[in-house]
PDB file of N, CA, C and O in Angstrom, chain B, residues numbered from 101:
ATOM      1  N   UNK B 101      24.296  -0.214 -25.249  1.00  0.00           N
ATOM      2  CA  UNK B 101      24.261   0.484 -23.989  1.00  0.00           C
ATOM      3  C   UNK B 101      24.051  -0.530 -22.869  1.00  0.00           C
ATOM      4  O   UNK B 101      23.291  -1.474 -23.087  1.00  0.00           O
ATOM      5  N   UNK B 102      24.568  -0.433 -21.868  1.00  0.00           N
ATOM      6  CA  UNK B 102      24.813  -1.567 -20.381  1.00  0.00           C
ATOM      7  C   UNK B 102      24.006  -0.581 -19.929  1.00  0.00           C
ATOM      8  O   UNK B 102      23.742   0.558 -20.315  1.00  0.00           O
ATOM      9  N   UNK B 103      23.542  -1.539 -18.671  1.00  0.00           N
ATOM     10  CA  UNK B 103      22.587  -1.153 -17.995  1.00  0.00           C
ATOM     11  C   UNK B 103      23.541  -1.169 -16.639  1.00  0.00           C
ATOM     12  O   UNK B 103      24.330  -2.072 -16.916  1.00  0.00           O
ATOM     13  N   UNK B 104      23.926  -0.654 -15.270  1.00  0.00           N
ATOM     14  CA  UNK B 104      24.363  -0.677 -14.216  1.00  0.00           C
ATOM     15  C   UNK B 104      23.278  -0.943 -13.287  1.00  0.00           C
ATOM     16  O   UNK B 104      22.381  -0.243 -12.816  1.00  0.00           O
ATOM     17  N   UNK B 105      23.787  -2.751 -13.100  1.00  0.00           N
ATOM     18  CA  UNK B 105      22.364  -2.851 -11.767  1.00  0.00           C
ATOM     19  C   UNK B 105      22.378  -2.255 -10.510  1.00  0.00           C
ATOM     20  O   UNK B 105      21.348  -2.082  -9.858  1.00  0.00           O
ATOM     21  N   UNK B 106      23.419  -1.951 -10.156  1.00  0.00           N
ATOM     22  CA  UNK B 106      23.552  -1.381  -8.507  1.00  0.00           C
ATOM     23  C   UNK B 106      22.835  -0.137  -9.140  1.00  0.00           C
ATOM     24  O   UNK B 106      22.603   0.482  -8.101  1.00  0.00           O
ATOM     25  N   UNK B 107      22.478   0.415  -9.850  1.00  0.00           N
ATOM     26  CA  UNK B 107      22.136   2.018  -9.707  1.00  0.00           C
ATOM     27  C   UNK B 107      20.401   1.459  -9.324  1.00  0.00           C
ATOM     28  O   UNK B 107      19.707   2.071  -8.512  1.00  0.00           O
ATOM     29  N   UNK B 108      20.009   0.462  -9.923  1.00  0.00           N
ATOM     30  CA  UNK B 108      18.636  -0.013  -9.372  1.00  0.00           C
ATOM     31  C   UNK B 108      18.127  -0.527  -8.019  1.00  0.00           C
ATOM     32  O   UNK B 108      16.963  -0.583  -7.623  1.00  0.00           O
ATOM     33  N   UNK B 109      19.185  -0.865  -7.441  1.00  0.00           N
ATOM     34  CA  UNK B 109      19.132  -1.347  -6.142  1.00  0.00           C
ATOM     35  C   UNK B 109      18.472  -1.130  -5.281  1.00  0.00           C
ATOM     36  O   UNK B 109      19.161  -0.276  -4.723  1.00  0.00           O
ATOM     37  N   UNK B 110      17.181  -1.289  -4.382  1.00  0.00           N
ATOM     38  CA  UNK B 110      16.422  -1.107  -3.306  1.00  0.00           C
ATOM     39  C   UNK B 110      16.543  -1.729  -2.377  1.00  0.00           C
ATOM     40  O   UNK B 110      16.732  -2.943  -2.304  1.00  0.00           O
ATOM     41  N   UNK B 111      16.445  -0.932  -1.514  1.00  0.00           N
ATOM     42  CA  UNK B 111      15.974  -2.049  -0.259  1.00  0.00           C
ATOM     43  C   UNK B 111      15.291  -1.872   0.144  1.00  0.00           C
ATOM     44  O   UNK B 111      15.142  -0.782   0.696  1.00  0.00           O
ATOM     45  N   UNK B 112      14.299  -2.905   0.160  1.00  0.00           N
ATOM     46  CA  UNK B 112      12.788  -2.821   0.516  1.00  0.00           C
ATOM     47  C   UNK B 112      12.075  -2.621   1.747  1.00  0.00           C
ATOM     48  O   UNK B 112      11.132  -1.893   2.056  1.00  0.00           O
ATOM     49  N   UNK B 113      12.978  -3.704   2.550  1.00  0.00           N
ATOM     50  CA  UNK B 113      12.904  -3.365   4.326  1.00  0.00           C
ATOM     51  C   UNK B 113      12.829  -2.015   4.214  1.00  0.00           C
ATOM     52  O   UNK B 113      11.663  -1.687   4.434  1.00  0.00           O
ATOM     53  N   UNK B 114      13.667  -0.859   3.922  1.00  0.00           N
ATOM     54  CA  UNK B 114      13.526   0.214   4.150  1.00  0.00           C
ATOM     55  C   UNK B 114      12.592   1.334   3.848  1.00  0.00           C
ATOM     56  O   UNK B 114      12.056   2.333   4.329  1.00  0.00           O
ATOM     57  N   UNK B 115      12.718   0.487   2.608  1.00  0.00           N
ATOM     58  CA  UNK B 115      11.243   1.517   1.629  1.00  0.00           C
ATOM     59  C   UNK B 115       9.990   1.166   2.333  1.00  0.00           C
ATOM     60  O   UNK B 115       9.217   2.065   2.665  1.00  0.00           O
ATOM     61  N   UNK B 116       9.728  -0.103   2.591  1.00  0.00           N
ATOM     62  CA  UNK B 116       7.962   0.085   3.656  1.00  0.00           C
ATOM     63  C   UNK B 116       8.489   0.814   4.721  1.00  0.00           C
ATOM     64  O   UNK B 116       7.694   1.716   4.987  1.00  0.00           O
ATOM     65  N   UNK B 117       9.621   0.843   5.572  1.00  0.00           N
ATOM     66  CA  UNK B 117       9.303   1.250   6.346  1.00  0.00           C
ATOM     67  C   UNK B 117       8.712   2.794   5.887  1.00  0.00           C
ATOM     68  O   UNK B 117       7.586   3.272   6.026  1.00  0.00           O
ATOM     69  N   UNK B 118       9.590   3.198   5.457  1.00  0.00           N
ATOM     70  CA  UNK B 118       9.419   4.876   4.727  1.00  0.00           C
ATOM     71  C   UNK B 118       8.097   5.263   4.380  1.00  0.00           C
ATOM     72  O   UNK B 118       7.642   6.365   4.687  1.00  0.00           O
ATOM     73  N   UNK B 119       7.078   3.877   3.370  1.00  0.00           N
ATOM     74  CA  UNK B 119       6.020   4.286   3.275  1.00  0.00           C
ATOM     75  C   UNK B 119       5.343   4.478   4.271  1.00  0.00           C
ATOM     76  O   UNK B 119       4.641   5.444   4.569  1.00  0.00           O
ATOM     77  N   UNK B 120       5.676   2.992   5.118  1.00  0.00           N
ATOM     78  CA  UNK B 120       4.490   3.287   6.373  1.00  0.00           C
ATOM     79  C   UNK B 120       4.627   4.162   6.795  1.00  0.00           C
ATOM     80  O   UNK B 120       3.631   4.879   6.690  1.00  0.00           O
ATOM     81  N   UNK B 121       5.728   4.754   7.489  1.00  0.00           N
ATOM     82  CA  UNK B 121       5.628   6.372   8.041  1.00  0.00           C
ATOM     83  C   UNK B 121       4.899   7.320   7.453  1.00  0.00           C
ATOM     84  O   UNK B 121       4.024   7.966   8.030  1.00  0.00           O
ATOM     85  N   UNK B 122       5.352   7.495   5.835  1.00  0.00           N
ATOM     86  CA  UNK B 122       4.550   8.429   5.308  1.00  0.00           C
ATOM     87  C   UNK B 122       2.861   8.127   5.227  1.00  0.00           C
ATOM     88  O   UNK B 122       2.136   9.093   4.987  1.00  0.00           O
ATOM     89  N   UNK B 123       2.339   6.978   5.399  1.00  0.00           N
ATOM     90  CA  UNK B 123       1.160   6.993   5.165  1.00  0.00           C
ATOM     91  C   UNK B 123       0.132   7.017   6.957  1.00  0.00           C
ATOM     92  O   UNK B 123      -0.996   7.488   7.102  1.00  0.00           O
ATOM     93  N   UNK B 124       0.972   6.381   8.025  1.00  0.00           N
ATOM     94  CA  UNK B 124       0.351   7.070   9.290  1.00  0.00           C
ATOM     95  C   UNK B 124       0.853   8.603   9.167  1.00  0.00           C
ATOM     96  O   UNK B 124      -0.198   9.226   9.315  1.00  0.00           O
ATOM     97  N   UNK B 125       1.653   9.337   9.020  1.00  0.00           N
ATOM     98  CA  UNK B 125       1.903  10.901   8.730  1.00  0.00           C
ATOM     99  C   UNK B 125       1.041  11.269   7.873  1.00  0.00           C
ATOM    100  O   UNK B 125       0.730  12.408   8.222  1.00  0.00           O
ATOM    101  N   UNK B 126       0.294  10.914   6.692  1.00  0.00           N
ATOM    102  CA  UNK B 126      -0.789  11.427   6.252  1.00  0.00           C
ATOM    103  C   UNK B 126      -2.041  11.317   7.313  1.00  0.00           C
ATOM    104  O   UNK B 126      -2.834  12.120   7.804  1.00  0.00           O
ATOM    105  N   UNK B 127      -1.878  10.343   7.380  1.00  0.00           N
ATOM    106  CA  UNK B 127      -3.911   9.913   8.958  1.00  0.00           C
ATOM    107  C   UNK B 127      -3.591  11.165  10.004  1.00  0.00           C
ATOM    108  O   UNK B 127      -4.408  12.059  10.223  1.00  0.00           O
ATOM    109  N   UNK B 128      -2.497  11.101  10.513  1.00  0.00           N
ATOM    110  CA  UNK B 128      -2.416  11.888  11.452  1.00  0.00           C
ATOM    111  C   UNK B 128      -2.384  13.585  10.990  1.00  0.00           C
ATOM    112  O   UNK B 128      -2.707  14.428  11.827  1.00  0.00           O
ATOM    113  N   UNK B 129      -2.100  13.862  10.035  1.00  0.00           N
ATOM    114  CA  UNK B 129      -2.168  15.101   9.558  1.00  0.00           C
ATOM    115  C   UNK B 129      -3.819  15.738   9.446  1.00  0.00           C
ATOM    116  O   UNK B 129      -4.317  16.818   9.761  1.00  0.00           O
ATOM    117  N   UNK B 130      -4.328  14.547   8.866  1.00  0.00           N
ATOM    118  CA  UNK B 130      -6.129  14.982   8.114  1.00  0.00           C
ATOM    119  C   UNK B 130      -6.970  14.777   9.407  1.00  0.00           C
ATOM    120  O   UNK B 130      -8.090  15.268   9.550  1.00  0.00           O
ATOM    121  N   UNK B 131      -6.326  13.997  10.355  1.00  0.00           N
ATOM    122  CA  UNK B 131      -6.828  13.964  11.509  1.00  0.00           C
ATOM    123  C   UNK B 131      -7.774  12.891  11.589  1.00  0.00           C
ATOM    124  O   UNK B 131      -8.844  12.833  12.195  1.00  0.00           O
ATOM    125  N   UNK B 132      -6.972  11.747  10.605  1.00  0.00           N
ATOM    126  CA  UNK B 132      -8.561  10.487  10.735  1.00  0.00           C
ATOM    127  C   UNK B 132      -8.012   9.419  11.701  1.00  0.00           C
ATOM    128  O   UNK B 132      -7.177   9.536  12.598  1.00  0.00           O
ATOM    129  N   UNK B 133      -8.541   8.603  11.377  1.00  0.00           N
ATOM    130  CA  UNK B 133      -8.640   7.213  12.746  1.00  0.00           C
ATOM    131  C   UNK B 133      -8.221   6.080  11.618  1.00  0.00           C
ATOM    132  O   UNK B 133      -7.313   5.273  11.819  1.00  0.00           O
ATOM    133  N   UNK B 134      -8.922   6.124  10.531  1.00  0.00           N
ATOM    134  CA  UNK B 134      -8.118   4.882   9.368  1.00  0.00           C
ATOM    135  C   UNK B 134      -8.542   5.137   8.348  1.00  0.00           C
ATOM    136  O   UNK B 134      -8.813   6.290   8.014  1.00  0.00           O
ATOM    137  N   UNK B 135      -8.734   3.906   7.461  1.00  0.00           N
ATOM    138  CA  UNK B 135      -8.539   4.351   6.104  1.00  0.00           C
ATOM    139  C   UNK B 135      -9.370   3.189   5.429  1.00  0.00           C
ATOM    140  O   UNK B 135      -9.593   2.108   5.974  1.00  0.00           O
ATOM    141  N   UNK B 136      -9.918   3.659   3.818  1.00  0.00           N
ATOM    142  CA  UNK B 136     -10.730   2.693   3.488  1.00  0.00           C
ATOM    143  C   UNK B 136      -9.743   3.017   2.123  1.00  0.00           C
ATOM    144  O   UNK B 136      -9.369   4.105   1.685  1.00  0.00           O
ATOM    145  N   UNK B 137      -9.390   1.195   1.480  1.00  0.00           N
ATOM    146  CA  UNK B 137      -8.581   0.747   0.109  1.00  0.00           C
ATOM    147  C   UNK B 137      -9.723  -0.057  -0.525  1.00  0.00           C
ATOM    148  O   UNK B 137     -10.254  -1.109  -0.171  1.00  0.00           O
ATOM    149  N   UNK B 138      -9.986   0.925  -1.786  1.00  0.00           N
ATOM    150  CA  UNK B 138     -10.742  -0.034  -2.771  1.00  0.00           C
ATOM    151  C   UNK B 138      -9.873  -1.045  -3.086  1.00  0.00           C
ATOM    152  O   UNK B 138      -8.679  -0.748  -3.068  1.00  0.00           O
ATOM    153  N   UNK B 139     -10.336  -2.732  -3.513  1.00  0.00           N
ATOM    154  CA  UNK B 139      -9.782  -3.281  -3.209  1.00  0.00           C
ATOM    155  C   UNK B 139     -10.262  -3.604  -5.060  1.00  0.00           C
ATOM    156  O   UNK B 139     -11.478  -3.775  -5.151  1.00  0.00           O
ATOM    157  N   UNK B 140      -9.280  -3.731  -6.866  1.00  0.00           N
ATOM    158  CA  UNK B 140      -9.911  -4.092  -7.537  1.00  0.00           C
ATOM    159  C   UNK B 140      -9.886  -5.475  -8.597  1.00  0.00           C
ATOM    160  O   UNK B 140     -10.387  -5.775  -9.680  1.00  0.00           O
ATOM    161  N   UNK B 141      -8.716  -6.292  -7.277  1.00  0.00           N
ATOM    162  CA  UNK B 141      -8.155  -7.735  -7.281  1.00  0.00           C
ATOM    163  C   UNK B 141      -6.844  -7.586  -8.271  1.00  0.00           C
ATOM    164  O   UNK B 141      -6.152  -8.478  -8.762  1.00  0.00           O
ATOM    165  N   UNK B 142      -6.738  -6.109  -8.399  1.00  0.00           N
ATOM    166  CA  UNK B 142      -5.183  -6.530  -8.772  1.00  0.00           C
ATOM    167  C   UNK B 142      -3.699  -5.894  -8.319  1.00  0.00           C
ATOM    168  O   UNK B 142      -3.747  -4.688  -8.075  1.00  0.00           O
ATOM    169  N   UNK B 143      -2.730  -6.366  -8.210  1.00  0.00           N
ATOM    170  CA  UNK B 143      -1.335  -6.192  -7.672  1.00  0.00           C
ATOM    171  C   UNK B 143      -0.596  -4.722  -6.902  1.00  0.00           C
ATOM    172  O   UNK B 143       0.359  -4.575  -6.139  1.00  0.00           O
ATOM    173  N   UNK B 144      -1.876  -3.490  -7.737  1.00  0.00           N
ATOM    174  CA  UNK B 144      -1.478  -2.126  -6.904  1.00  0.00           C
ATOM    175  C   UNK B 144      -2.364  -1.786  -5.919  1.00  0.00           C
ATOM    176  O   UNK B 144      -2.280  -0.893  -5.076  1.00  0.00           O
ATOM    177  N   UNK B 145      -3.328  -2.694  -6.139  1.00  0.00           N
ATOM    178  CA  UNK B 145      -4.407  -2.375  -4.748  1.00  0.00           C
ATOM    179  C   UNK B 145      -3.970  -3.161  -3.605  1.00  0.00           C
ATOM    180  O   UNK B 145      -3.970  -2.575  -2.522  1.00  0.00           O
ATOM    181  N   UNK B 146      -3.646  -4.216  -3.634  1.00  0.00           N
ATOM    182  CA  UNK B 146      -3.079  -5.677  -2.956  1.00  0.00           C
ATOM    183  C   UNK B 146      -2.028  -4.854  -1.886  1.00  0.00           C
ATOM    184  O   UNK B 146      -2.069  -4.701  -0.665  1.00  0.00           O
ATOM    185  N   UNK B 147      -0.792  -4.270  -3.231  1.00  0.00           N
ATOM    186  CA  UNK B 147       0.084  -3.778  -1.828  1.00  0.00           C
ATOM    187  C   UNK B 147      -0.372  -2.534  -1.092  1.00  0.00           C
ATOM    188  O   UNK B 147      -0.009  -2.323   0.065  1.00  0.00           O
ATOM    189  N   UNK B 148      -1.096  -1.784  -1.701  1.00  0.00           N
ATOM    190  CA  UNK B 148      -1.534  -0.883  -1.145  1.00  0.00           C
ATOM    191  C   UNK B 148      -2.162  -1.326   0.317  1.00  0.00           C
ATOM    192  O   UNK B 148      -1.603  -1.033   1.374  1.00  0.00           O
ATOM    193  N   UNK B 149      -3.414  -2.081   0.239  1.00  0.00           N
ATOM    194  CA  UNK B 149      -3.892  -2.762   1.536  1.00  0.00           C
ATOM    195  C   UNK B 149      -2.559  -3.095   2.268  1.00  0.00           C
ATOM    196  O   UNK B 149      -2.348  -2.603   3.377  1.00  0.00           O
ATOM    197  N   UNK B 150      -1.703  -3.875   1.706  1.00  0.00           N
ATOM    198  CA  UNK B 150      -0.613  -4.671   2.626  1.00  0.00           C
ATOM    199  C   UNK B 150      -0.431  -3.418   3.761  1.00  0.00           C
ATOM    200  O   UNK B 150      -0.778  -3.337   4.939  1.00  0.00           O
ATOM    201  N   UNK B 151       0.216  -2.563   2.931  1.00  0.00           N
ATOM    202  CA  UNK B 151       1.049  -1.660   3.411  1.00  0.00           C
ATOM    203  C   UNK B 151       0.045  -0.861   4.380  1.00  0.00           C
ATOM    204  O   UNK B 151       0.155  -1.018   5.596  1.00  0.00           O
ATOM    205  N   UNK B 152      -0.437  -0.440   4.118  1.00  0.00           N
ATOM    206  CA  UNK B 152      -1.702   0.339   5.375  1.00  0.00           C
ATOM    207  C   UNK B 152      -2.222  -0.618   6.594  1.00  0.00           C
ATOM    208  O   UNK B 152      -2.599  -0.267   7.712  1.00  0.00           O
ATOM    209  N   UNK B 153      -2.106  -2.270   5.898  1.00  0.00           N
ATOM    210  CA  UNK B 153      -2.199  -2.931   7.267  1.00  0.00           C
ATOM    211  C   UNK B 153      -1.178  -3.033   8.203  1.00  0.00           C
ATOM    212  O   UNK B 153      -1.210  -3.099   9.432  1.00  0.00           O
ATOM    213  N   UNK B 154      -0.054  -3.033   7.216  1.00  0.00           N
ATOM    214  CA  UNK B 154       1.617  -2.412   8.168  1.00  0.00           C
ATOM    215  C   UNK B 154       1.771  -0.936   9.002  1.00  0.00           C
ATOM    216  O   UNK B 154       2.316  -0.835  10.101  1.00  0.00           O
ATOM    217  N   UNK B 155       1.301  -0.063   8.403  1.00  0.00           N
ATOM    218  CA  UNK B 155       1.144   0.836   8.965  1.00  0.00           C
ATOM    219  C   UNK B 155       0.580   1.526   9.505  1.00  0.00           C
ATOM    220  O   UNK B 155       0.859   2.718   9.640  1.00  0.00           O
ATOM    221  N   UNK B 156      -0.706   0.743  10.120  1.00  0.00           N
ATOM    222  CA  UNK B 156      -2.069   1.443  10.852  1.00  0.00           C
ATOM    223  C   UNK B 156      -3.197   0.120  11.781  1.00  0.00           C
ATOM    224  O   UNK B 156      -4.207   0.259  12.471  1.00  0.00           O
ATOM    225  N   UNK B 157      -2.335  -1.197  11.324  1.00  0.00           N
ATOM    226  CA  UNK B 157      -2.915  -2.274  11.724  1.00  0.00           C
ATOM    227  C   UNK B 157      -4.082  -2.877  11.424  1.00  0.00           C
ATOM    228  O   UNK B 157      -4.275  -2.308  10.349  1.00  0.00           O
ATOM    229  N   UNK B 158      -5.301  -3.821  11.591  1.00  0.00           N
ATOM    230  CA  UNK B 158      -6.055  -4.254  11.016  1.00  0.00           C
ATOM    231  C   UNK B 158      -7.012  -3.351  11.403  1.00  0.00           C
ATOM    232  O   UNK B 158      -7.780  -3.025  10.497  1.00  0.00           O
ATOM    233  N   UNK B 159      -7.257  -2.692  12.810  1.00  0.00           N
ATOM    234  CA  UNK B 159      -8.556  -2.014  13.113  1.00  0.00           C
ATOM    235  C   UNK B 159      -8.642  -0.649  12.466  1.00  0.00           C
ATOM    236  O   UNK B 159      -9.669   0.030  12.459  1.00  0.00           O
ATOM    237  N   UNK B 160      -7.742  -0.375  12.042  1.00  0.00           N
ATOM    238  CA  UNK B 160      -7.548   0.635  11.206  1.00  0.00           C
ATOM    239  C   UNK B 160      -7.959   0.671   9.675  1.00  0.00           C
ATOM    240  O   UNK B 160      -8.412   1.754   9.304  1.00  0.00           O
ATOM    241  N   UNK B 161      -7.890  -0.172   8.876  1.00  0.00           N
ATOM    242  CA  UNK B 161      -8.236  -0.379   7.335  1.00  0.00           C
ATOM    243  C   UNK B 161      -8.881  -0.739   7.133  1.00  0.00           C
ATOM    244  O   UNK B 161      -8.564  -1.917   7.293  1.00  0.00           O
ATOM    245  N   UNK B 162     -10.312  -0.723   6.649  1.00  0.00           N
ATOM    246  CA  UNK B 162     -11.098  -1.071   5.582  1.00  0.00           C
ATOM    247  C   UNK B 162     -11.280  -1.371   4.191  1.00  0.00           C
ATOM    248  O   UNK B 162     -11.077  -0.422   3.433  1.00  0.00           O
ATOM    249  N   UNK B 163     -11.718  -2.802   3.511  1.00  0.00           N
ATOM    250  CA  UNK B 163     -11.152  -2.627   2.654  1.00  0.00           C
ATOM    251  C   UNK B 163     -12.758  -2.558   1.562  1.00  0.00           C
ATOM    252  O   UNK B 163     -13.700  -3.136   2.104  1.00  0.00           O
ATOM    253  N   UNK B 164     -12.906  -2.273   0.929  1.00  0.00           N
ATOM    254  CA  UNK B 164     -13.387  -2.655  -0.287  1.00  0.00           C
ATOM    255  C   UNK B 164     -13.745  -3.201  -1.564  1.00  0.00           C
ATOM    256  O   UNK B 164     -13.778  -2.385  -2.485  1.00  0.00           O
ATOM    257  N   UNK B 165     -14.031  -4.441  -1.841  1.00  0.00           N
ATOM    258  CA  UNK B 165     -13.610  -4.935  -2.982  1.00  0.00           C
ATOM    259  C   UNK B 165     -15.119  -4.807  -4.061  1.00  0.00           C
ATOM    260  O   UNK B 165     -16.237  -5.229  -3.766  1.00  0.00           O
ATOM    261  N   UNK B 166     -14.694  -4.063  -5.411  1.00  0.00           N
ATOM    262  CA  UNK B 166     -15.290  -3.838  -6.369  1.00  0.00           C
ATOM    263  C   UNK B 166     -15.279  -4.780  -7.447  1.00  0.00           C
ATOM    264  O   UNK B 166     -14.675  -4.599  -8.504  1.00  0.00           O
ATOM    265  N   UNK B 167     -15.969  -5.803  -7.154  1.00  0.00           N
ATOM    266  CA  UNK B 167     -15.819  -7.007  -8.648  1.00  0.00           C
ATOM    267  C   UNK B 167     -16.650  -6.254 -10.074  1.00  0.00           C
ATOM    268  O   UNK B 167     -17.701  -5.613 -10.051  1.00  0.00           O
ATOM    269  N   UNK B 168     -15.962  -6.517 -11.018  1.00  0.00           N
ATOM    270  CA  UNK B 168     -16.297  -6.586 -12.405  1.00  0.00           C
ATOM    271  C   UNK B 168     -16.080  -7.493 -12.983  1.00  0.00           C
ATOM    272  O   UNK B 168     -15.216  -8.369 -12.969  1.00  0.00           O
ATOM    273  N   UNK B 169     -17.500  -7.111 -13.900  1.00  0.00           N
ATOM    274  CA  UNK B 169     -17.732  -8.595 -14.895  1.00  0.00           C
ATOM    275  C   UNK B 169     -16.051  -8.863 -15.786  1.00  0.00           C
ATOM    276  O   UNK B 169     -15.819 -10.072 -15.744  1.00  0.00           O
ATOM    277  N   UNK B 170     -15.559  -8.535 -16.104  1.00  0.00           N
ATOM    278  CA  UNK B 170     -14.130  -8.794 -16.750  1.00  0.00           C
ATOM    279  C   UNK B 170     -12.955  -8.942 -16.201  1.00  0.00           C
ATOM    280  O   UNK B 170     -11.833  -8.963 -16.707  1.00  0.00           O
ATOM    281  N   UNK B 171     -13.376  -9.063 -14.922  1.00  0.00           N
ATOM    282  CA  UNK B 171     -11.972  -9.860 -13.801  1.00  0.00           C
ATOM    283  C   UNK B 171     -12.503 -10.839 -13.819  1.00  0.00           C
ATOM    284  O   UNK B 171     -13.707 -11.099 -13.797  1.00  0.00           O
ATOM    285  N   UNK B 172     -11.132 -11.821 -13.885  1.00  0.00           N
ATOM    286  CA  UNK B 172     -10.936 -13.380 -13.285  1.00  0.00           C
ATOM    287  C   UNK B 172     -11.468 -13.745 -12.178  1.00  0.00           C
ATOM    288  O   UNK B 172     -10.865 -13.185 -11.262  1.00  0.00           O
ATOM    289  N   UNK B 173     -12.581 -14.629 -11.666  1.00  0.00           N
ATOM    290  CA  UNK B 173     -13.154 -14.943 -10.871  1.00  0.00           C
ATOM    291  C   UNK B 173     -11.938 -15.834  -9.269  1.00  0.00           C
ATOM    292  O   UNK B 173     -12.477 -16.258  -8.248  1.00  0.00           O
TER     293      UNK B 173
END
């Protein structure tokens, strides 16, 4: 079985933008001012922060970081 790469194709420029919209369209819905991202040093929290700093700016996000003894220092 082949795999067809164009059916995978993204474009990413577009997709943050999309998130960011959707995620100031959530703030503005609940009616908050920003947002706090546990932060738990790995790769889905990371973009998560990214992206909320794209879409709400720095005075807007808070972040949190939760170290555990079994993360990489």
């Amino acid at each position: 079985m082949s795999l067809n790469m164009s059916l995978l194709k993204i474009e990413s420029g577009r997709e943050i933008g999309r998130i960011c919209r959707f995620i100031r369209g959530q703030m503005l819905r609940m009616r908050r001012e920003g947002v706090v991202v546990g932060l738990s040093g790995g790769i889905d929290s990371a973009v998560s922060a990214e992206l909320c700093l794209r879409a709400l700016g720095k005075e807007r996000v808070h972040a949190l970081f939760f170290p555990r003894k079994n993360l990489s220092p």
